[in-house]
FIBA-98385 format. One record per residue (C-alpha): x, y, z; residue in three letters. Coordinates in pm, whole numbers. Example, Ala and Ser with C-alpha at 12.3 -4.5 7.8 and 13.67 -1.06 7.14 Angstrom:
<recs>
+--------+--------+--------+--------+
|     c1 |     c2 |     c3 | residu |
+--------+--------+--------+--------+
|   1230 |   -450 |    780 |    ALA |
|   1367 |   -106 |    714 |    SER |
+--------+--------+--------+--------+
</recs>
This chain:
<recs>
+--------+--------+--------+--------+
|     c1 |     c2 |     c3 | residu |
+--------+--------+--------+--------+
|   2362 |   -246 |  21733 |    UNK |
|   2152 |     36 |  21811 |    UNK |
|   2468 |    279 |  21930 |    UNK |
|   2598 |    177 |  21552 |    UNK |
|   2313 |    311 |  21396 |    UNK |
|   2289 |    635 |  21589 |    UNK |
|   2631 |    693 |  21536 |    UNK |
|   2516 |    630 |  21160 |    UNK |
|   2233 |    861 |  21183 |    UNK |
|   2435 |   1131 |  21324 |    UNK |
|   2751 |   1090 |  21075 |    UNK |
|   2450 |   1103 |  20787 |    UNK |
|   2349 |   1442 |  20941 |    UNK |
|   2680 |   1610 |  20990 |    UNK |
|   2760 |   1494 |  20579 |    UNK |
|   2394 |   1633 |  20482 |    UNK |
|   2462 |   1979 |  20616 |    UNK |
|   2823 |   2011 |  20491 |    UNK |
|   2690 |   1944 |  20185 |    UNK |
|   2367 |   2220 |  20230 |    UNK |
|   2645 |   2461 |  20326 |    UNK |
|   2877 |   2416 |  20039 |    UNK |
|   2554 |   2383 |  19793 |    UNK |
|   2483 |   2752 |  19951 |    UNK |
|   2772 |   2926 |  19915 |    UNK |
|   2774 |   2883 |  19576 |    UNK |
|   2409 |   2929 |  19477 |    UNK |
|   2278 |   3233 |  19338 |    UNK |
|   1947 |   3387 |  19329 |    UNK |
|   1807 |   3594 |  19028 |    UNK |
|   1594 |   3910 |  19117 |    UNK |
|   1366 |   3960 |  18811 |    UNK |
|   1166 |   4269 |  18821 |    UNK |
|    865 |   4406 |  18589 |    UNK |
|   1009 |   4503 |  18274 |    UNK |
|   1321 |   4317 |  18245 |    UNK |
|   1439 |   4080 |  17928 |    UNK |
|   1484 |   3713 |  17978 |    UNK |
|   1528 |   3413 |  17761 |    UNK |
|   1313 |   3073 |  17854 |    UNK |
|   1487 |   2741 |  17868 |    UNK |
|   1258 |   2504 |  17695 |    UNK |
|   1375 |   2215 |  17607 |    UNK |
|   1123 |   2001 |  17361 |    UNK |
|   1254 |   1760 |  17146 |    UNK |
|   1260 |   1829 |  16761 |    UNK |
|   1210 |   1486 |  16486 |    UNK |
|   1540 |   1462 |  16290 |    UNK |
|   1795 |   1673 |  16511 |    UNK |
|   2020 |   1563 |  16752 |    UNK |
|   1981 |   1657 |  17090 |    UNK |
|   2331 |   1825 |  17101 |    UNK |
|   2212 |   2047 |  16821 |    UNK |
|   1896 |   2189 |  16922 |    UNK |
|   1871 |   2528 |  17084 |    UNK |
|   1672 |   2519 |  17420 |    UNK |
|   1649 |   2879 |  17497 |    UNK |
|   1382 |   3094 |  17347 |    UNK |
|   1318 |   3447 |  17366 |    UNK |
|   1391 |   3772 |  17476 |    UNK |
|   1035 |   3722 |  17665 |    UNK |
|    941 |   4076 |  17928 |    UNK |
|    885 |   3981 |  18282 |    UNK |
|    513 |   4101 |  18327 |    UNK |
|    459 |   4051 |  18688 |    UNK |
|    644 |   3856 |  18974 |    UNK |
|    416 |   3644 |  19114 |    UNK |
|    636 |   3466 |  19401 |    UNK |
|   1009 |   3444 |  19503 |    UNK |
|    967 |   3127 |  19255 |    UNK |
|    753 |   3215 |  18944 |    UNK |
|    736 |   3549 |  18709 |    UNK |
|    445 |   3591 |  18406 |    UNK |
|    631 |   3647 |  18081 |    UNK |
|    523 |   3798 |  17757 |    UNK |
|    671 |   3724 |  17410 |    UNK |
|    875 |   4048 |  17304 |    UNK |
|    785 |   4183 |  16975 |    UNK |
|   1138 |   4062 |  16841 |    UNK |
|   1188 |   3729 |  16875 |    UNK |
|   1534 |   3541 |  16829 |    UNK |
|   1568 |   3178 |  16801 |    UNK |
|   1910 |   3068 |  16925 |    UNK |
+--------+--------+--------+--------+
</recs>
């Protein structure tokens, strides 16, 4: 019984990492840098409108400062478009 459930463990392992690698290959990375334009994906519910009809991205918004690979301070442009 034991041998089985190595031979699990190890099957597990080798279907974990195929799926890492194939999760990589097709994952990209954005490089925001001070000064750029970027929209925000917020996605709050709004009374009386389907889901399927709300807009979730807000914006343009200027990257301020990168603080981490991860997380960027934004600042609401002076135009702002609703879409």
């Amino acid at each position: 019984m034991e041998e089985m459930h190595q031979l699990a463990r190890e099957r597990i392992g080798m279907a974990s990492e195929k799926m890492k690698t194939r999760y990589d290959a097709r994952a990209n990375g954005h490089d925001f840098h001070e000064g750029d334009k970027v929209w925000l994906w917020n996605p709050k519910r709004r009374k009386g409108l389907s889901p399927k009809l709300q807009t979730n991205w807000e914006g343009p918004y200027t990257v301020l400062k990168r603080l981490n690979d991860v997380v960027v301070r934004i600042q609401k442009s002076n135009t702002q478009n609703r879409r």
